[in-house]
N, CA, C and O atoms as a CHARMM CRD file, in Angstrom:
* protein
*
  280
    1    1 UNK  N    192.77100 243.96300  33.72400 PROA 1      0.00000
    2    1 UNK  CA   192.95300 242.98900  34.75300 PROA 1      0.00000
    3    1 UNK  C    194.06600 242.00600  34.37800 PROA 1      0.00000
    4    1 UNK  O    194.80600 241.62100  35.28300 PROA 1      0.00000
    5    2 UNK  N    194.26300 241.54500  33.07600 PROA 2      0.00000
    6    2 UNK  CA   195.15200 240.37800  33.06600 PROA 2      0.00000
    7    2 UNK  C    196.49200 241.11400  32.66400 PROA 2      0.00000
    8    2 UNK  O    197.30100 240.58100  31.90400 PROA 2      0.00000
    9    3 UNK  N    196.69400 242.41800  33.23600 PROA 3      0.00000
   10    3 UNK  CA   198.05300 243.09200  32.98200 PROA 3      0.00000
   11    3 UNK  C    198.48000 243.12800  34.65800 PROA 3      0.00000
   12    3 UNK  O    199.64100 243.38200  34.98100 PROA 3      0.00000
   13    4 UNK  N    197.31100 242.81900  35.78000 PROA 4      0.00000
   14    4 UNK  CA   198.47200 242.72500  36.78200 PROA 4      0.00000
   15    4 UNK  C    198.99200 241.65500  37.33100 PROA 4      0.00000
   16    4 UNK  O    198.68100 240.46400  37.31800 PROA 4      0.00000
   17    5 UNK  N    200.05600 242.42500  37.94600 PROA 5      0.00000
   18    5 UNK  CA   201.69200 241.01900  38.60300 PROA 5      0.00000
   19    5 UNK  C    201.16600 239.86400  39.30600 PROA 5      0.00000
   20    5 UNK  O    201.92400 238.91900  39.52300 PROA 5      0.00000
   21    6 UNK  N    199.93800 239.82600  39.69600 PROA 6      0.00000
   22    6 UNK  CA   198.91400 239.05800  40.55700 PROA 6      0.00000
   23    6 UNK  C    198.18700 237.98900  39.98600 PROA 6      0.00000
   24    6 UNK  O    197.88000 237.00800  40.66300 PROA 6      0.00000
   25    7 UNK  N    197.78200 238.14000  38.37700 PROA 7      0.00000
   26    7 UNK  CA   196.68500 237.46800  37.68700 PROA 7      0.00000
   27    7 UNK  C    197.87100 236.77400  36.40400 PROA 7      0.00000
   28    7 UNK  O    198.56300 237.41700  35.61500 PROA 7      0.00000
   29    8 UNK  N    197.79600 235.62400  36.53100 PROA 8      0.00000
   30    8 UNK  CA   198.46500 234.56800  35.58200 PROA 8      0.00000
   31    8 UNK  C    197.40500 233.97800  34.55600 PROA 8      0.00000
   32    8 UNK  O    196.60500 233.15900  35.00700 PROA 8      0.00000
   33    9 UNK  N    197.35300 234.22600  33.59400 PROA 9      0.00000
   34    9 UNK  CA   196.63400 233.19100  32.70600 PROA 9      0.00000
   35    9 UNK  C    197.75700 232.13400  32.01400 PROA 9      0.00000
   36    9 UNK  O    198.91300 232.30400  31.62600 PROA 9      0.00000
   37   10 UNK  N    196.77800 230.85500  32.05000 PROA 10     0.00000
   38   10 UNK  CA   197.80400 229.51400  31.57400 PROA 10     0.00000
   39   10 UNK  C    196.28800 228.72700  30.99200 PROA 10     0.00000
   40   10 UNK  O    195.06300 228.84500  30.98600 PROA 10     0.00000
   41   11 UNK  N    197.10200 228.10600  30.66300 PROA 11     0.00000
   42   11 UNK  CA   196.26000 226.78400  29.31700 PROA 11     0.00000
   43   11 UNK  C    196.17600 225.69200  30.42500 PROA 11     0.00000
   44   11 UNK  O    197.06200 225.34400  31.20500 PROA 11     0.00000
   45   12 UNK  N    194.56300 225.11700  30.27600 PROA 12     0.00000
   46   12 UNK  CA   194.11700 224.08400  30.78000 PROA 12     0.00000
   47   12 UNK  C    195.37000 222.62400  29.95200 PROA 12     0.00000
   48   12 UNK  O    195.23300 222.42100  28.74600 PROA 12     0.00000
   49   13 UNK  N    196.21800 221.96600  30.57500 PROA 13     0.00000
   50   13 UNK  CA   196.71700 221.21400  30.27200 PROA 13     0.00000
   51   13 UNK  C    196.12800 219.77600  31.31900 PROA 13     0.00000
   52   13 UNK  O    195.27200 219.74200  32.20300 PROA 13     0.00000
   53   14 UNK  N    197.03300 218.68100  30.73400 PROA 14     0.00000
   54   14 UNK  CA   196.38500 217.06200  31.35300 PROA 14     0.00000
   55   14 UNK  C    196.46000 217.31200  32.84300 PROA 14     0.00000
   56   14 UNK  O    195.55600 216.78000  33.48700 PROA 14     0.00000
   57   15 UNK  N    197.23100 217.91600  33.43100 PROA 15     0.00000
   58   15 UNK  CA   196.44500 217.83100  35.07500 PROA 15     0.00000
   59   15 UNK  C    195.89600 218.41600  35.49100 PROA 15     0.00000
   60   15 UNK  O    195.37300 218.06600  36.54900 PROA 15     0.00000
   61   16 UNK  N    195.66800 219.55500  35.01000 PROA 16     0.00000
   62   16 UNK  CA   194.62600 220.67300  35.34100 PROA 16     0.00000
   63   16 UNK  C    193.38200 219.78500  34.75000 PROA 16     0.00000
   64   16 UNK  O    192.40300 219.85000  35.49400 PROA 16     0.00000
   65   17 UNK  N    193.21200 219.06900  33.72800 PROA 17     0.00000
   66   17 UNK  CA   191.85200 218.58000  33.82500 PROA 17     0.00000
   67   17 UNK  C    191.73500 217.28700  34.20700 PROA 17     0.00000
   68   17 UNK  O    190.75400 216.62800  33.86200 PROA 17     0.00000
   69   18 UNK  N    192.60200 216.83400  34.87400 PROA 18     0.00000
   70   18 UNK  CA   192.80100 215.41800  35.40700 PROA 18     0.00000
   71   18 UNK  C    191.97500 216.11100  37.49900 PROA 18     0.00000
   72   18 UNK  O    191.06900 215.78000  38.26400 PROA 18     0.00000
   73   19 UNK  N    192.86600 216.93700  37.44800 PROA 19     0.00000
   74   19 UNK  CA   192.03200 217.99200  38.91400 PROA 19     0.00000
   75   19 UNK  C    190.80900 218.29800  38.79600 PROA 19     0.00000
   76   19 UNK  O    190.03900 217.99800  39.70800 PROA 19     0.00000
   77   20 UNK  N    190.37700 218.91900  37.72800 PROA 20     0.00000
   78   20 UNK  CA   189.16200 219.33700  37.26700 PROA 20     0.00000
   79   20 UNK  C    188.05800 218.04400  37.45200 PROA 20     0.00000
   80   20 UNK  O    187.08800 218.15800  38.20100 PROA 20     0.00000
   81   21 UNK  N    188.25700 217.14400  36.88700 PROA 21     0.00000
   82   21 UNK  CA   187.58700 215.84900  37.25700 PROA 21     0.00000
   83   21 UNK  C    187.57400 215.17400  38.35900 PROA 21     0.00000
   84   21 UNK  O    186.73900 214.27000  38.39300 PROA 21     0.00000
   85   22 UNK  N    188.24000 215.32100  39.29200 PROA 22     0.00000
   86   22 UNK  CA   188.11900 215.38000  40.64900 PROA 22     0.00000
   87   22 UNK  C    187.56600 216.37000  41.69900 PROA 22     0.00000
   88   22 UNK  O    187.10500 216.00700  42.78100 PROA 22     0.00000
   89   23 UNK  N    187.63000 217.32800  41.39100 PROA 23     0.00000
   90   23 UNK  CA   187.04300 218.36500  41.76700 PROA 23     0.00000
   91   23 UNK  C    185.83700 218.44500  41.68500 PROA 23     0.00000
   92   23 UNK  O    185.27200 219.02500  42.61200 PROA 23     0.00000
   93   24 UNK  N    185.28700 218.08600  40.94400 PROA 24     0.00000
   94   24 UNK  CA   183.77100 218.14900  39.70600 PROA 24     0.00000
   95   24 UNK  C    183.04800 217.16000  40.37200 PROA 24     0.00000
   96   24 UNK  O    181.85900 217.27500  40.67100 PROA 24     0.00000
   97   25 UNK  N    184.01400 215.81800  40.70100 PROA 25     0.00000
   98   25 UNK  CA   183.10300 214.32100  41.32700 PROA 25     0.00000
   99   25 UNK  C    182.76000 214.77800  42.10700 PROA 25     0.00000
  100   25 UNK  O    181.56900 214.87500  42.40000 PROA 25     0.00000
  101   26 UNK  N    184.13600 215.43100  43.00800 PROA 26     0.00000
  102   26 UNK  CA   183.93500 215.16200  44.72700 PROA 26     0.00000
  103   26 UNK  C    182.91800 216.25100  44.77400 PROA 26     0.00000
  104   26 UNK  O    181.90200 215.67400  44.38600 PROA 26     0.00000
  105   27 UNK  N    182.66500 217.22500  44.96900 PROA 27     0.00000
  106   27 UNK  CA   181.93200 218.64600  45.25700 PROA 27     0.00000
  107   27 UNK  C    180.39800 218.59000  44.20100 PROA 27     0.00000
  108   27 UNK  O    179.36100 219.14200  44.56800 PROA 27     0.00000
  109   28 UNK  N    180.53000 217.74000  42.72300 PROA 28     0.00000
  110   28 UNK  CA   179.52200 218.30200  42.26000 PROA 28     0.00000
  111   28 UNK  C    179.18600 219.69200  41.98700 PROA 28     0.00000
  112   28 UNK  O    178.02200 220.05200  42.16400 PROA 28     0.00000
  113   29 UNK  N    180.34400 220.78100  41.44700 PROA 29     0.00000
  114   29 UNK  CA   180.68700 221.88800  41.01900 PROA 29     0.00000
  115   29 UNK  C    180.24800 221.52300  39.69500 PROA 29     0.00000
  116   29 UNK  O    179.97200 220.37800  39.33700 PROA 29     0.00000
  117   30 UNK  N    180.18100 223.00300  38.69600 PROA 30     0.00000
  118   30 UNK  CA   179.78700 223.06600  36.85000 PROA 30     0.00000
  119   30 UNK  C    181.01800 222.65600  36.74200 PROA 30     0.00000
  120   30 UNK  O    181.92100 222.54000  37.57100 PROA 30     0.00000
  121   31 UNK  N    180.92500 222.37100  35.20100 PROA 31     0.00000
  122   31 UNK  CA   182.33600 222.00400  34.64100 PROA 31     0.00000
  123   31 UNK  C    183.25300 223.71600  34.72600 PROA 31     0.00000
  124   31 UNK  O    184.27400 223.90000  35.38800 PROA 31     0.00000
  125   32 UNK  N    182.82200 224.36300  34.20900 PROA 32     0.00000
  126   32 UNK  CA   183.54600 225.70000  34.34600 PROA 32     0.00000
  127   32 UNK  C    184.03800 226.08000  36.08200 PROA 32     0.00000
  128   32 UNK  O    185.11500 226.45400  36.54500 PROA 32     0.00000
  129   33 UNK  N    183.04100 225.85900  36.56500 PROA 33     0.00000
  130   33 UNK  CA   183.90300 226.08800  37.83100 PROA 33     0.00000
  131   33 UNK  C    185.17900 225.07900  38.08800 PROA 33     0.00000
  132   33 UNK  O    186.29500 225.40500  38.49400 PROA 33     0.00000
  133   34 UNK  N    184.72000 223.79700  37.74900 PROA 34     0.00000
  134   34 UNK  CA   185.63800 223.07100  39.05500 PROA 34     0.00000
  135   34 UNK  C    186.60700 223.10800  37.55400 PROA 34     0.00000
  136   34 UNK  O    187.48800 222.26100  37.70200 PROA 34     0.00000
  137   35 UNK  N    186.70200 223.57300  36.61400 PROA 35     0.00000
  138   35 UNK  CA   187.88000 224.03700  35.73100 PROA 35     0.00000
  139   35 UNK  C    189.41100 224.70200  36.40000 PROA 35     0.00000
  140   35 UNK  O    190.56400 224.33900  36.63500 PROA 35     0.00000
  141   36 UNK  N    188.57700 225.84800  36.50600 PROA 36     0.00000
  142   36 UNK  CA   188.89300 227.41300  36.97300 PROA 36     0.00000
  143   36 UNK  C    189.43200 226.84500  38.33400 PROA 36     0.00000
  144   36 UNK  O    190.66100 226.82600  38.40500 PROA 36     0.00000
  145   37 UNK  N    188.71200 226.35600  39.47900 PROA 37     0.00000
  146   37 UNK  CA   189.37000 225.77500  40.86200 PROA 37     0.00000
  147   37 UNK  C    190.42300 224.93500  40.55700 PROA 37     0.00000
  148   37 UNK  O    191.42300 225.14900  41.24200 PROA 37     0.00000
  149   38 UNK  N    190.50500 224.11400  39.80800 PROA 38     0.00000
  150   38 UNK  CA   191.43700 223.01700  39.27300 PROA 38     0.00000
  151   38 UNK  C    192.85000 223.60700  39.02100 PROA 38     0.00000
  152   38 UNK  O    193.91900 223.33400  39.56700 PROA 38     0.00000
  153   39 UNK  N    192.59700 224.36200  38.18300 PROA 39     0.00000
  154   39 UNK  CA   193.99500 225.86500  37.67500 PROA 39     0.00000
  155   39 UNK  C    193.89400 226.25900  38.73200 PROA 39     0.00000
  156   39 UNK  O    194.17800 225.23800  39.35800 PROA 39     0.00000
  157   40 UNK  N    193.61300 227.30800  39.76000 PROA 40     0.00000
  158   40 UNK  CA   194.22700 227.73400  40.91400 PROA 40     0.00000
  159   40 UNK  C    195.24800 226.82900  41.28400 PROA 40     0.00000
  160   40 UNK  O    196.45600 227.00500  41.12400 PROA 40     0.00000
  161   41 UNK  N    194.49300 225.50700  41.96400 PROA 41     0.00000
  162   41 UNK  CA   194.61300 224.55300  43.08500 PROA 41     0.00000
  163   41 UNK  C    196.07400 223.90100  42.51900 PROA 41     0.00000
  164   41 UNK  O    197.10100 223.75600  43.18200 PROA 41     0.00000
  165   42 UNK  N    195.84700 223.53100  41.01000 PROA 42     0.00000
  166   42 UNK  CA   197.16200 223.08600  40.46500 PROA 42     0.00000
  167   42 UNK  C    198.32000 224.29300  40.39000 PROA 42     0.00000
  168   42 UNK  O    199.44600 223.99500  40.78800 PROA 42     0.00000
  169   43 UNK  N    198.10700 225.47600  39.95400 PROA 43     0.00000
  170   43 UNK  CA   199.23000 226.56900  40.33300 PROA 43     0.00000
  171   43 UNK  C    199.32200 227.19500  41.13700 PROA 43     0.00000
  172   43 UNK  O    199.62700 228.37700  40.97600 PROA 43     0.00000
  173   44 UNK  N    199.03800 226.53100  42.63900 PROA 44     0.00000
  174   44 UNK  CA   199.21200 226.72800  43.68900 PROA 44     0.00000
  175   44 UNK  C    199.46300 227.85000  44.08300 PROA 44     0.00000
  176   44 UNK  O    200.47600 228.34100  44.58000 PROA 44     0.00000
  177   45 UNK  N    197.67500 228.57100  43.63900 PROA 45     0.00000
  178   45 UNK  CA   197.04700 229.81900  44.21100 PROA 45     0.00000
  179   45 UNK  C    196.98200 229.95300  45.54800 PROA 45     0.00000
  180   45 UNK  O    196.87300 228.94600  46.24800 PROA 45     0.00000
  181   46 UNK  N    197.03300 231.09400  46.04800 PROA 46     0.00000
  182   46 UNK  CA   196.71100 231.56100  47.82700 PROA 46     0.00000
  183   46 UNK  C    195.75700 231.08000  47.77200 PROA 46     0.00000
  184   46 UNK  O    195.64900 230.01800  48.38500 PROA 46     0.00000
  185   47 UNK  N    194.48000 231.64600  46.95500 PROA 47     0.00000
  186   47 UNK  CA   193.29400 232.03100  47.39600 PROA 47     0.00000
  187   47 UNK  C    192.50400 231.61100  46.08000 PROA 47     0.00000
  188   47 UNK  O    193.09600 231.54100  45.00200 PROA 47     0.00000
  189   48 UNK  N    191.40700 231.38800  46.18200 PROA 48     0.00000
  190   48 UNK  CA   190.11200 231.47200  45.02200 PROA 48     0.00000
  191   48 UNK  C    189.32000 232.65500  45.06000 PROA 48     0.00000
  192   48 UNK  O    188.63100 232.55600  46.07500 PROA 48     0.00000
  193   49 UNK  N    188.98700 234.04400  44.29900 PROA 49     0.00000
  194   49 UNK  CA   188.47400 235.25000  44.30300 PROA 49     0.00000
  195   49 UNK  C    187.03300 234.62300  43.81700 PROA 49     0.00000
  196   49 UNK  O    187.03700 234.02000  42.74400 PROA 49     0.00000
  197   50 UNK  N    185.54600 234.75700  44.70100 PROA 50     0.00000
  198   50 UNK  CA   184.64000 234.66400  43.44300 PROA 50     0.00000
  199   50 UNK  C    183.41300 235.23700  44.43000 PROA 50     0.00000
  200   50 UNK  O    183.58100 235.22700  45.64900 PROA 50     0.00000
  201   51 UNK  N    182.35800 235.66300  43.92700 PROA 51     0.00000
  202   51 UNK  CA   181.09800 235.81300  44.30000 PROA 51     0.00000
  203   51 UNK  C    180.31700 234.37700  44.78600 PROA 51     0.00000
  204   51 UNK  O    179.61600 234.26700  45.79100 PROA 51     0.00000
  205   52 UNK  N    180.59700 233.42500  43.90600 PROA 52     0.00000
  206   52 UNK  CA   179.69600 231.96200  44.02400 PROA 52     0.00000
  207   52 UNK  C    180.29300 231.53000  45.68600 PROA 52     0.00000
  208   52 UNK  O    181.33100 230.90200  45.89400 PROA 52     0.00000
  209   53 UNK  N    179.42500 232.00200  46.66000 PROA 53     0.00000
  210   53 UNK  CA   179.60300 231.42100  48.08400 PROA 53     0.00000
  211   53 UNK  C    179.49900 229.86100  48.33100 PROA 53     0.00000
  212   53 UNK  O    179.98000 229.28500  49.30700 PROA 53     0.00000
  213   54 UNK  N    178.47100 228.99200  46.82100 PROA 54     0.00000
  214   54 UNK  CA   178.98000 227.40200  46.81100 PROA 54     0.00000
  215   54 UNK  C    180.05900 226.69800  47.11700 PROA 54     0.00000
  216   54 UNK  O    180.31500 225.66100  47.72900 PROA 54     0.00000
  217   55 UNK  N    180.76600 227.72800  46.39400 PROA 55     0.00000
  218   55 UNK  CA   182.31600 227.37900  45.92100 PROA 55     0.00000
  219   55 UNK  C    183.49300 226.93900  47.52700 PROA 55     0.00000
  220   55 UNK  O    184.48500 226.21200  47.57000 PROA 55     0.00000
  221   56 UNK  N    182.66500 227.92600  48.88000 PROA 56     0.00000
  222   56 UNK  CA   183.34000 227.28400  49.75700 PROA 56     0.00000
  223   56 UNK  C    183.65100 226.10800  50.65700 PROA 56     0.00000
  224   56 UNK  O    184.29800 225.92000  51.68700 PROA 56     0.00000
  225   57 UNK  N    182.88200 225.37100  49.79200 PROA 57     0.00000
  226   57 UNK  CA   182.51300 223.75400  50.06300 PROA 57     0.00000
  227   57 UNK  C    183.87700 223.45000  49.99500 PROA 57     0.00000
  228   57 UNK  O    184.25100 223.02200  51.08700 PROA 57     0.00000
  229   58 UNK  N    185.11800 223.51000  48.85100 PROA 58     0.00000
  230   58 UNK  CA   185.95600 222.90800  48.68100 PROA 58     0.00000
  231   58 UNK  C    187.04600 222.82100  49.68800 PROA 58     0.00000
  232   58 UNK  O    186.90000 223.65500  50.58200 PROA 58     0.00000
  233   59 UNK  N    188.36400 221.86900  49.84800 PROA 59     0.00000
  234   59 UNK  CA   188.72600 222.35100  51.15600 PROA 59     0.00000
  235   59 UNK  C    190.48700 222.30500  50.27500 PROA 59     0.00000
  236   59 UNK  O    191.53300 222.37600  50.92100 PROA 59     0.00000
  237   60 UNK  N    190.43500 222.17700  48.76600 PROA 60     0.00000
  238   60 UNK  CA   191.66500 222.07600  48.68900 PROA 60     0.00000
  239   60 UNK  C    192.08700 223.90500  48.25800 PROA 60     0.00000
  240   60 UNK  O    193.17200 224.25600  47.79500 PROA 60     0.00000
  241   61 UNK  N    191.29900 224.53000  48.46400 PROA 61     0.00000
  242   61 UNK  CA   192.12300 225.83100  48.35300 PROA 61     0.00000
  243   61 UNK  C    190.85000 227.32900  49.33300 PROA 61     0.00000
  244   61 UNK  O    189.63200 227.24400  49.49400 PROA 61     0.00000
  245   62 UNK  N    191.57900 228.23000  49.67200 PROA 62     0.00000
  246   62 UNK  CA   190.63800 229.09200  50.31400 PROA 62     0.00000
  247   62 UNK  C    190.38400 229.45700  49.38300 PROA 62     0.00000
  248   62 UNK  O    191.11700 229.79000  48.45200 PROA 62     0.00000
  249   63 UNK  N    188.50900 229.46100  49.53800 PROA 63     0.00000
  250   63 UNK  CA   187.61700 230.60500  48.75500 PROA 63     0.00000
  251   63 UNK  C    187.27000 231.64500  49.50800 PROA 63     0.00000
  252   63 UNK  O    186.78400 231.65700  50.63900 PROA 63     0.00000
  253   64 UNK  N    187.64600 232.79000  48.57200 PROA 64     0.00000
  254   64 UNK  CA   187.25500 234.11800  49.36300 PROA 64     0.00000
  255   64 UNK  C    185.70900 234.35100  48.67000 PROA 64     0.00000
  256   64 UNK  O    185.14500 233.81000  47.71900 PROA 64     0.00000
  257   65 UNK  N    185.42800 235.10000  49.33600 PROA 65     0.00000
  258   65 UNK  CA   183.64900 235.91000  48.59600 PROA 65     0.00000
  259   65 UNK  C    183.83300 237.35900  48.94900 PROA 65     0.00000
  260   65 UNK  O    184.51000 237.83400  49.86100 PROA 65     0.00000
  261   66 UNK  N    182.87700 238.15000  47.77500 PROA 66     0.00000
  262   66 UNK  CA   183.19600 239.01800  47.71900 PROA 66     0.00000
  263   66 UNK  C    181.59200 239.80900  48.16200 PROA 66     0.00000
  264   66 UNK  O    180.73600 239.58300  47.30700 PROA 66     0.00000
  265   67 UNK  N    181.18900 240.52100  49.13800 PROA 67     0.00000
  266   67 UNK  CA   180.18300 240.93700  49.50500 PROA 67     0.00000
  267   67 UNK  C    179.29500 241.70500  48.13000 PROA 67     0.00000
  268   67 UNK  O    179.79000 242.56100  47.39800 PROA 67     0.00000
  269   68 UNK  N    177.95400 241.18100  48.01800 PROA 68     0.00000
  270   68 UNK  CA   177.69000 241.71900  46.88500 PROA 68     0.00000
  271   68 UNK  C    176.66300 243.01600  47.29300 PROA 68     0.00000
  272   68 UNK  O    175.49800 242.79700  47.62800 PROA 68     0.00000
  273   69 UNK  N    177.36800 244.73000  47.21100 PROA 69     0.00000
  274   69 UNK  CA   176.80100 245.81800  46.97200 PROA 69     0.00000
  275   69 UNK  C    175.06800 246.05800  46.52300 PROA 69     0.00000
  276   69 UNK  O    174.78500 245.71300  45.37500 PROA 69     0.00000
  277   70 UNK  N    174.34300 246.42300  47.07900 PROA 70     0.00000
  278   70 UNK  CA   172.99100 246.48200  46.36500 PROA 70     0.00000
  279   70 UNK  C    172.67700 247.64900  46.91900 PROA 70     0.00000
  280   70 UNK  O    171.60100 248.18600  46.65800 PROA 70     0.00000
Protein backbone atom coordinates (compact mmCIF):
# COMPACT_ATOMS: atom_id res chain seq x y z
CA UNK A 1 0.00 0.00 0.00
CA UNK A 2 2.50 2.75 0.81
CA UNK A 3 4.19 2.05 -2.71
CA UNK A 4 1.17 3.67 -4.45
CA UNK A 5 1.26 7.23 -6.41
CA UNK A 6 -1.93 7.93 -4.24
CA UNK A 7 -0.72 7.23 -0.53
CA UNK A 8 1.90 9.87 0.92
CA UNK A 9 3.34 9.20 4.24
CA UNK A 10 4.78 12.44 6.13
CA UNK A 11 5.79 13.18 9.79
CA UNK A 12 3.33 14.66 12.19
CA UNK A 13 5.03 18.17 12.36
CA UNK A 14 3.79 21.65 14.57
CA UNK A 15 0.69 22.14 12.43
CA UNK A 16 -0.40 18.99 11.85
CA UNK A 17 -0.64 18.79 15.63
CA UNK A 18 -1.60 22.29 16.17
CA UNK A 19 -4.89 20.83 13.61
CA UNK A 20 -4.96 17.78 15.47
CA UNK A 21 -5.90 19.77 18.61
CA UNK A 22 -8.52 21.40 17.03
CA UNK A 23 -9.93 18.76 15.49
CA UNK A 24 -9.91 16.64 18.73
CA UNK A 25 -11.77 19.84 20.73
CA UNK A 26 -14.19 20.58 18.17
CA UNK A 27 -15.58 16.89 17.22
CA UNK A 28 -14.31 15.05 20.37
CA UNK A 29 -12.52 12.41 18.01
CA UNK A 30 -9.41 9.79 19.75
CA UNK A 31 -6.23 11.33 19.64
CA UNK A 32 -5.21 8.90 16.77
CA UNK A 33 -7.97 9.78 14.76
CA UNK A 34 -8.20 13.46 14.84
CA UNK A 35 -4.17 12.89 14.23
CA UNK A 36 -4.57 11.06 10.99
CA UNK A 37 -7.68 13.75 9.93
CA UNK A 38 -5.34 16.58 10.87
CA UNK A 39 -2.53 15.16 8.17
CA UNK A 40 -5.09 14.71 5.47
CA UNK A 41 -6.85 18.10 6.14
CA UNK A 42 -3.33 19.84 6.45
CA UNK A 43 -2.01 18.08 3.05
CA UNK A 44 -4.86 18.91 1.49
CA UNK A 45 -6.34 15.45 0.88
CA UNK A 46 -9.52 14.92 -1.52
CA UNK A 47 -10.94 12.64 0.69
CA UNK A 48 -10.62 10.76 4.21
CA UNK A 49 -10.74 6.66 3.39
CA UNK A 50 -12.05 4.89 6.70
CA UNK A 51 -14.60 2.37 8.02
CA UNK A 52 -15.24 4.66 11.37
CA UNK A 53 -18.76 6.22 9.96
CA UNK A 54 -18.15 8.77 13.32
CA UNK A 55 -15.63 10.26 11.49
CA UNK A 56 -18.36 11.98 9.16
CA UNK A 57 -19.17 14.47 11.67
CA UNK A 58 -16.22 16.54 10.47
CA UNK A 59 -16.88 19.14 7.84
CA UNK A 60 -13.25 20.18 7.12
CA UNK A 61 -12.59 17.30 4.73
CA UNK A 62 -14.92 14.47 2.93
CA UNK A 63 -15.14 11.24 4.75
CA UNK A 64 -15.72 8.40 2.64
CA UNK A 65 -16.91 4.86 4.35
CA UNK A 66 -16.29 1.87 3.20
CA UNK A 67 -19.33 -0.72 3.30
CA UNK A 68 -18.39 -3.40 5.67
CA UNK A 69 -18.79 -7.13 3.80
CA UNK A 70 -20.26 -9.82 6.23
Amino acid sequence: MTSSPNIEITNIDLPISKKAAQVRAKYGFKTPDSIQLATAITNNAKFFLTNDSDLKKIKEIEVVTLKNSD
